[in-house]
N, C-alpha and C positions, 0 to 999 in steps of 0.2 A: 504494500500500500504506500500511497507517495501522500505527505503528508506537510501542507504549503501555510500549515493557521498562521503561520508570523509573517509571511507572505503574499498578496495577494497574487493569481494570478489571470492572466486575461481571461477572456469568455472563450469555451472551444476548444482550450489549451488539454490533450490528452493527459493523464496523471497515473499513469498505468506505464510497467515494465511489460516486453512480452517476456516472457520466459519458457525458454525450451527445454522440457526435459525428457531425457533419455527413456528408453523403454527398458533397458536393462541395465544394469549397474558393474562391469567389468573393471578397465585402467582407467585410472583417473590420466588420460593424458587427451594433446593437443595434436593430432598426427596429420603430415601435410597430406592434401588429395588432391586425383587430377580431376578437373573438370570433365564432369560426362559430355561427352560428346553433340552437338547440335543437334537434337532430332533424338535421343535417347530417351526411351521412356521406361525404363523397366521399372517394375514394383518399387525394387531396395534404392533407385535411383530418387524416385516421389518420396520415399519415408525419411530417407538421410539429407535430402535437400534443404531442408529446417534445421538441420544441425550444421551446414554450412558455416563462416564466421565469413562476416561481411567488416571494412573497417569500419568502427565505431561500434562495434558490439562491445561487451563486458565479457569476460567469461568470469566465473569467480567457483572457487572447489567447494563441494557440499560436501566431502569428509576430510577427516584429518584439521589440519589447519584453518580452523575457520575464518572469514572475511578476505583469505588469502584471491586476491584479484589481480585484473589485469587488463588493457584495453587492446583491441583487436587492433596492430597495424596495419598500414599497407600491405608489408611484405607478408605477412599472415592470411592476405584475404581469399578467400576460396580452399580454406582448411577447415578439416569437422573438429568439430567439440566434441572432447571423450564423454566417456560419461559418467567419468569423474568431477564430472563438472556441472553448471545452470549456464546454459547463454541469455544473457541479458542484452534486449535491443532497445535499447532509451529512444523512447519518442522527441519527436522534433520540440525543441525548446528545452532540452536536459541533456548538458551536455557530459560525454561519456567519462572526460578524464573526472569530472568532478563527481558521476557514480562512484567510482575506484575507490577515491579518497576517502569518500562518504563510508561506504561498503568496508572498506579496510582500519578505519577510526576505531580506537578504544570502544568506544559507546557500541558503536556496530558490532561488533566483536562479543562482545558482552551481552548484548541482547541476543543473537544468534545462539553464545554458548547457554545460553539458560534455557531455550528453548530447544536445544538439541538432541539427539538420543545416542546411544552408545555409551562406550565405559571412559575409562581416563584417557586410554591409550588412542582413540580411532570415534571423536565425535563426529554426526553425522547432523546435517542441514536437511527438513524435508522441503519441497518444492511449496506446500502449503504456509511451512513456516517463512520461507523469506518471499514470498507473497506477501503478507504481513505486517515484515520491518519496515516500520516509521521513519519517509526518508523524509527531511524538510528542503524545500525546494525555495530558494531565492532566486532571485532575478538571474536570466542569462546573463547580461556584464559582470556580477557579482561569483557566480560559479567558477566564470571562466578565472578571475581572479585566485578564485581557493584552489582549482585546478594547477595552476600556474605555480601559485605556491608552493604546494604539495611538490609536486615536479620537480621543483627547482631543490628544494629541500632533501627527496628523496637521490634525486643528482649527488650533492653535496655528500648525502651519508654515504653513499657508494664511493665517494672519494677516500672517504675517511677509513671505511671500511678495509679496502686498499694500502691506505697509508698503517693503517693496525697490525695488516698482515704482514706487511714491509719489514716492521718494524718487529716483530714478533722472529721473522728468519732469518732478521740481522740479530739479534741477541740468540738465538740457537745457532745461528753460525759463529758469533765471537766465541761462545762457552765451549763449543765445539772444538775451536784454534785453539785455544789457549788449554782446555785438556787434552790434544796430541800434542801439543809442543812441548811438554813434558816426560 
């Protein structure tokens, strides 16, 4: 459920995710596919079509790691969605980088684990339940904003990340020299 009470928004303005879910539950992965051919009609061609990823979809995982997202790039587009996964297709006027963020936030997280089923090790998301999750939706200028943000932010930590690791194999390689040069 998309949820705009601190917002107002236009009249007509759709407030709904589509959301596609898997008929069976196997690998949770993202695997590229070729395009069926012009003019192909087979059965399994119609049923997997919907699971396509087009860019600007969401996919985000219903087990394991929950709120764990991600937005469908270019280079991605015309790849299925495992189904380990919900594809999320944000309607016109919500924009996708700022689903992610949303989806992926403490609170989202939180809300999703309370509502989940499974043990410690392997919580699971139902398709009813993040149907559900209360997103608050602010103006597009404003999204694209927190998007940006987010972004540039999560940019940043990956750097740092990086520099962690850097720095983590230069002190096992000092401690390393200095115990054989003995």
């Amino acid at each position: 459920m998309l949820s705009g009470e601190r917002f107002p928004r236009p009249a007509g303005t759709r407030t709904t995710l589509a959301v596609a879910a898997p008929e069976r539950p196997p690998a949770p992965t993202v695997r590229r596919a070729r395009r069926p051919p012009r003019g192909c009609c087979s059965p399994a061609t119609d049923r997997l079509a919907r699971f396509l990823l087009r860019a600007g979809d969401v996919v985000i995982a219903r087990r394991g790691e929950l709120g764990r997202c991600s937005v469908v790039r270019d280079a991605q587009d015309g790849w299925v969605c495992g189904t380990g996964c919900f594809l999320l297709r944000p309607p016109e006027g919500l924009d996708p980088d700022y689903v992610a963020a949303y989806l992926s936030s403490a609170a989202s997280r939180r809300w999703l684990e309370a509502r989940s089923t499974g043990g410690m090790t392997m919580k699971t998301v139902s398709l009813k339940v993040l149907e559900e999750l209360p997103i608050t939706v602010p103006d597009l200028p404003s999204q694209r904003q927190v998007a940006g943000a987010m972004r540039a932010l999560g940019e940043h930590e990956e750097l740092l990340r990086g520099e962690l690791a850097l720095a983590r194999k230069l002190r096992e390689d000092v401690l390393t020299s200095a115990l054989l040069a003995r």
